[in-house]
N, C-alpha and C positions, 0 to 999 in steps of 0.2 A: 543584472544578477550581481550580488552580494559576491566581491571576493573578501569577505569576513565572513568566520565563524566565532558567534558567544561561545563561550563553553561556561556554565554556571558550575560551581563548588561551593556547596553549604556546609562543607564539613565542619567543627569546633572543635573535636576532640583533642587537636594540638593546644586549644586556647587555654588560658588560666582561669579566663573570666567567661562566665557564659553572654551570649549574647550574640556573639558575631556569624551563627548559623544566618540569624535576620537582617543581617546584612547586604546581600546579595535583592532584596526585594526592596529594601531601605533604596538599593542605588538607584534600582530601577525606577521605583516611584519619584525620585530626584529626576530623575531621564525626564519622563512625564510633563515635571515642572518644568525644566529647561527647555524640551523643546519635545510640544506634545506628539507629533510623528514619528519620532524617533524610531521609537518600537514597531507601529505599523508596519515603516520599513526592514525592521531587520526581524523580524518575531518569527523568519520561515529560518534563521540562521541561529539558533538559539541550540545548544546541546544541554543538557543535565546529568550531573554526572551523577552515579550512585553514591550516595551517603551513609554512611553508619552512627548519627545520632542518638538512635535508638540505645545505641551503648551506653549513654550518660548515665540513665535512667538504671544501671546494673551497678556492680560490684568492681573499682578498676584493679588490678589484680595485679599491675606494676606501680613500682615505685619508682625508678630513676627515665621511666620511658612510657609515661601514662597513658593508656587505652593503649599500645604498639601494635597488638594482634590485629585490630581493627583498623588501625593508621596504614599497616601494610597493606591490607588488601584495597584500601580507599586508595593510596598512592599507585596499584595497580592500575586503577581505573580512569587514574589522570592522565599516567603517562599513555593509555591507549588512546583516550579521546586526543588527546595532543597529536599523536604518531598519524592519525586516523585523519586529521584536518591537514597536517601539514604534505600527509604522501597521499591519500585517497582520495580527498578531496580539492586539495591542492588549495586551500584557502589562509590565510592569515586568521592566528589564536590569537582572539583577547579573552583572557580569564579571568575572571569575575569570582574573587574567591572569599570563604569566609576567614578561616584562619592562615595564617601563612605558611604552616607547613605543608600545603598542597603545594607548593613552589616546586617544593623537590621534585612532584608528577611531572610538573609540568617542564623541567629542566632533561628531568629524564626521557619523557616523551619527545622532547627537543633532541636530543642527541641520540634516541634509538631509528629518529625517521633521517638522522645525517649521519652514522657512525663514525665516516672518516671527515667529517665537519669540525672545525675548532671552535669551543664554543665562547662565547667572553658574554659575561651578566655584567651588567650596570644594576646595582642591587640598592634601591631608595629605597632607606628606612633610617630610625632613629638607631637598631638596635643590630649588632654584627650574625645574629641567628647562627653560628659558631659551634653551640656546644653539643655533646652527643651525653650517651647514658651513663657515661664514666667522668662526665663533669658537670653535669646540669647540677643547679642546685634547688629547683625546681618542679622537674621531672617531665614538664612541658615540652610538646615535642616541636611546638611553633618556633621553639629556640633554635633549632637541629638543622634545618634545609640546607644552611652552604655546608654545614660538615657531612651531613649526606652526599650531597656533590661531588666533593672534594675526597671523602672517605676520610675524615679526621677523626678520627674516635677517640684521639687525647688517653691511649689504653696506659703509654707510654707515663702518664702524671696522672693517671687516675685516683681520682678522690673517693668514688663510689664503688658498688664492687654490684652489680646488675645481676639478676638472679638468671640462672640458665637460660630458660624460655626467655625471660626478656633480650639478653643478647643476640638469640638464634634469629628472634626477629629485625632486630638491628643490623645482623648479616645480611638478610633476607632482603630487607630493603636496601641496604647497598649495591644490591645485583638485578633491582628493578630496572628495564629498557637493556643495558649492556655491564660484563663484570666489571670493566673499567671505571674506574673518576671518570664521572664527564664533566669536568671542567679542571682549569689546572689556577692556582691562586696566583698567577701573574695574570690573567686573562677575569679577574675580577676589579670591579672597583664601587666603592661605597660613595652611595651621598649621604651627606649630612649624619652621619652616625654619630650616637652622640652618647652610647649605654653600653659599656662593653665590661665583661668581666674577665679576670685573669688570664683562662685558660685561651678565651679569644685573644686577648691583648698579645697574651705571646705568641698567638697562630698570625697573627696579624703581620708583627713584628719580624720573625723568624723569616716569615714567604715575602716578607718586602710588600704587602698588600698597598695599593693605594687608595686613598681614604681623602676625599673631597670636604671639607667640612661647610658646615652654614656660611662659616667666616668667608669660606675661600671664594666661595662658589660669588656670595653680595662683593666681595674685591673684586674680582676677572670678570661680572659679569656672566649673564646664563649662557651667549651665547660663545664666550672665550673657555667657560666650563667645556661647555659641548665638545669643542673643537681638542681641550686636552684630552676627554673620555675617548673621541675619537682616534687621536693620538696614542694612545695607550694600548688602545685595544687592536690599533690597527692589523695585526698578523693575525685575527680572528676570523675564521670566515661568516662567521655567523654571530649576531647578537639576541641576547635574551635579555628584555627589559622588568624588571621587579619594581610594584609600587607599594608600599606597605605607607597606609595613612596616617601610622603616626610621625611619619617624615615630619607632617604638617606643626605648628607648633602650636601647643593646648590652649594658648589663646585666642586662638580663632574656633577651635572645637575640642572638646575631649571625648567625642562619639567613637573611642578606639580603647582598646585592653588595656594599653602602656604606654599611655602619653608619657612625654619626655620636654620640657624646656628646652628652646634653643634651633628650633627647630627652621623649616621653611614657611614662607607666608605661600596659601592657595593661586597665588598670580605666578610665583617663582616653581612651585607646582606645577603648575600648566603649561608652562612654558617648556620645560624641563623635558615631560614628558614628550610634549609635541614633538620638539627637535630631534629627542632619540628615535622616535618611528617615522622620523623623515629619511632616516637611513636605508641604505638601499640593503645593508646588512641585516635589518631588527628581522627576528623573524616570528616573535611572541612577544605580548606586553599581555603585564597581571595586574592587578589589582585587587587588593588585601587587608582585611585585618579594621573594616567599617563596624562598630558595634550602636546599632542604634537605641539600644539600653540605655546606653551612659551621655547618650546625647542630649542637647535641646533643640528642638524644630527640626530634626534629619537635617543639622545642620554640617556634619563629616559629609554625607552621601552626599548631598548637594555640591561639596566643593571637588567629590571626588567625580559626579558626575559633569562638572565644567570640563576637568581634565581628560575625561572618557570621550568626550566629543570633542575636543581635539583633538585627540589621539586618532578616533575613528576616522576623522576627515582626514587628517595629516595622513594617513594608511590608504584609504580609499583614492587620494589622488597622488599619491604616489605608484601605487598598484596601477592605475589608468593608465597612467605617464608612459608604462611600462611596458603595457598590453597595446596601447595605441603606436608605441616605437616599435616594438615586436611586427605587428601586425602590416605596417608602412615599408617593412625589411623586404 
């Protein structure tokens, strides 16, 4: 028996770019390629989560916080599936998501099934996801998930001025899983960020965040990186791993929203991730933000599905290690 649960997220509505609803099927047909059993084995551990796509297709009715009415009850639904794997069924989430604002479900579902748990995110991405409806310049809500988190709503230097209903819901989702922040910005740390705008720059700045770059990570090496992320985060009791593909850099693929120059190669990818869910700490890993629109040959999902199975293995026999020490007690 499977201790992994999929939990699949097709949501887009945080995206800018359409596309990365398809994503989530992109991977899995990558899966396929790489190793055709795959899914036989895991297809009875597979959850869906509900979506609200159908919304594109309408009128979006926000400006600094686009679709939000629909993003909240969608981010309801993550954090239950999450809550739901991690206490009911007691298995390990990997999230398979479209765009990366489902992050925040999945953070919040992480810390509504541990309240008195400390959480610490290792957050891979090109881009700091920072901003809320009082600084986006944008309106995208894929931007928002660590200010969600963290509850940064930047009200304090606001540029925008959010129309009622749109902030109520901004509240609203601040108090999905527990009222609290669940997470605190010393208990974060970025790889390879490499796109960040003011309002982050000085959230970044201010809370002392630490921020891994490309450079640092090819100097120290992946596995000396490892070893400081673990350092850092050590007073954590719990880890929450985030993979957003445009980590990756657009020269190997631009099958993602927002590619960015500078990035990681698909080998330093994989590695990366493996190491973090060898932790006896991780207790969710995502994965985000594949568009196979802008791609050539599903060639993002491909390199995202190398990383997925080693993640899966690296989990799977960790989890064993576990249950077979347990069980020898």
């Amino acid at each position: 028996m499977s201790k992994i649960n999929f939990i699949e997220v097709r949501s887009e509505l945080g995206a800018g770019t359409r596309g990365a609803s398809l994503g989530v099927e992109a991977l899995k047909v990558a899966c396929l390629q790489r190793h055709f059993e795959f899914w036989n084995q895991y297809h009875a551990y597979v959850k869906a989560v509900q979506d609200s796509n159908g919304a594109l297709f309408q009128k979006n009715n926000f400006k600094f916080a686009k679709y939000v009415s629909y993003i909240y009850s969608h981010l309801q639904h993550v954090s239950l599936a999450l809550n739901q794997s991690l206490v009911i069924q007691k298995k390990f989430p990997i999230v398979l998501s479209a765009d990366h604002s489902s992050a925040y479900g999945t953070i919040a579902g992480v810390k509504s099934a541990f309240p008195q748990k400390r959480l610490g995110v290792v957050w891979i991405d090109a881009h700091a996801d920072l901003h809320s409806p009082f600084s986006t310049p944008s309106g995208n809500m894929h931007g928002m998930p660590l200010a969600m988190a963290m509850q940064a709503s930047h009200k304090e230097s606001a540029v925008n001025s959010p129309q009622e209903e749109e902030a109520h819901y901004w509240n609203a989702i601040l108090d999905i899983g527990t009222h609290l922040p669940k997470m605190l910005p010393q208990d974060l740390v970025f790889v390879s960020l490499r796109s960040t705008e003011g309002h982050e720059d000085e959230y970044i700045t201010r809370n002392n965040i630490r921020s891994i770059s490309t450079d640092e990570l090819r100097r120290k090496g992946v596995q000396n990186t490892l070893l400081a992320i673990q350092e850092h985060l050590k007073n954590c009791d719990m880890i929450y791993v985030s993979f957003d593909v445009d980590s990756i850099d657009p020269i190997f693929s631009r099958g993602t929203g927002t590619p960015e120059a500078g990035g990681l190669t698909p080998q330093e990818a994989c590695a990366l991730n493996k190491g973090l869910t060898m932790w006896d700490k991780t207790v969710a890993w995502e994965v985000a933000e594949i568009n196979p629109l802008l791609d050539n040959e599903n060639q993002m999902a491909l390199y995202a599905a190398d990383v997925l199975l080693e993640v899966v293995q690296a989990v799977e026999k960790r989890l064993e290690t576990v249950h077979n020490l347990t069980a020898n007690v």
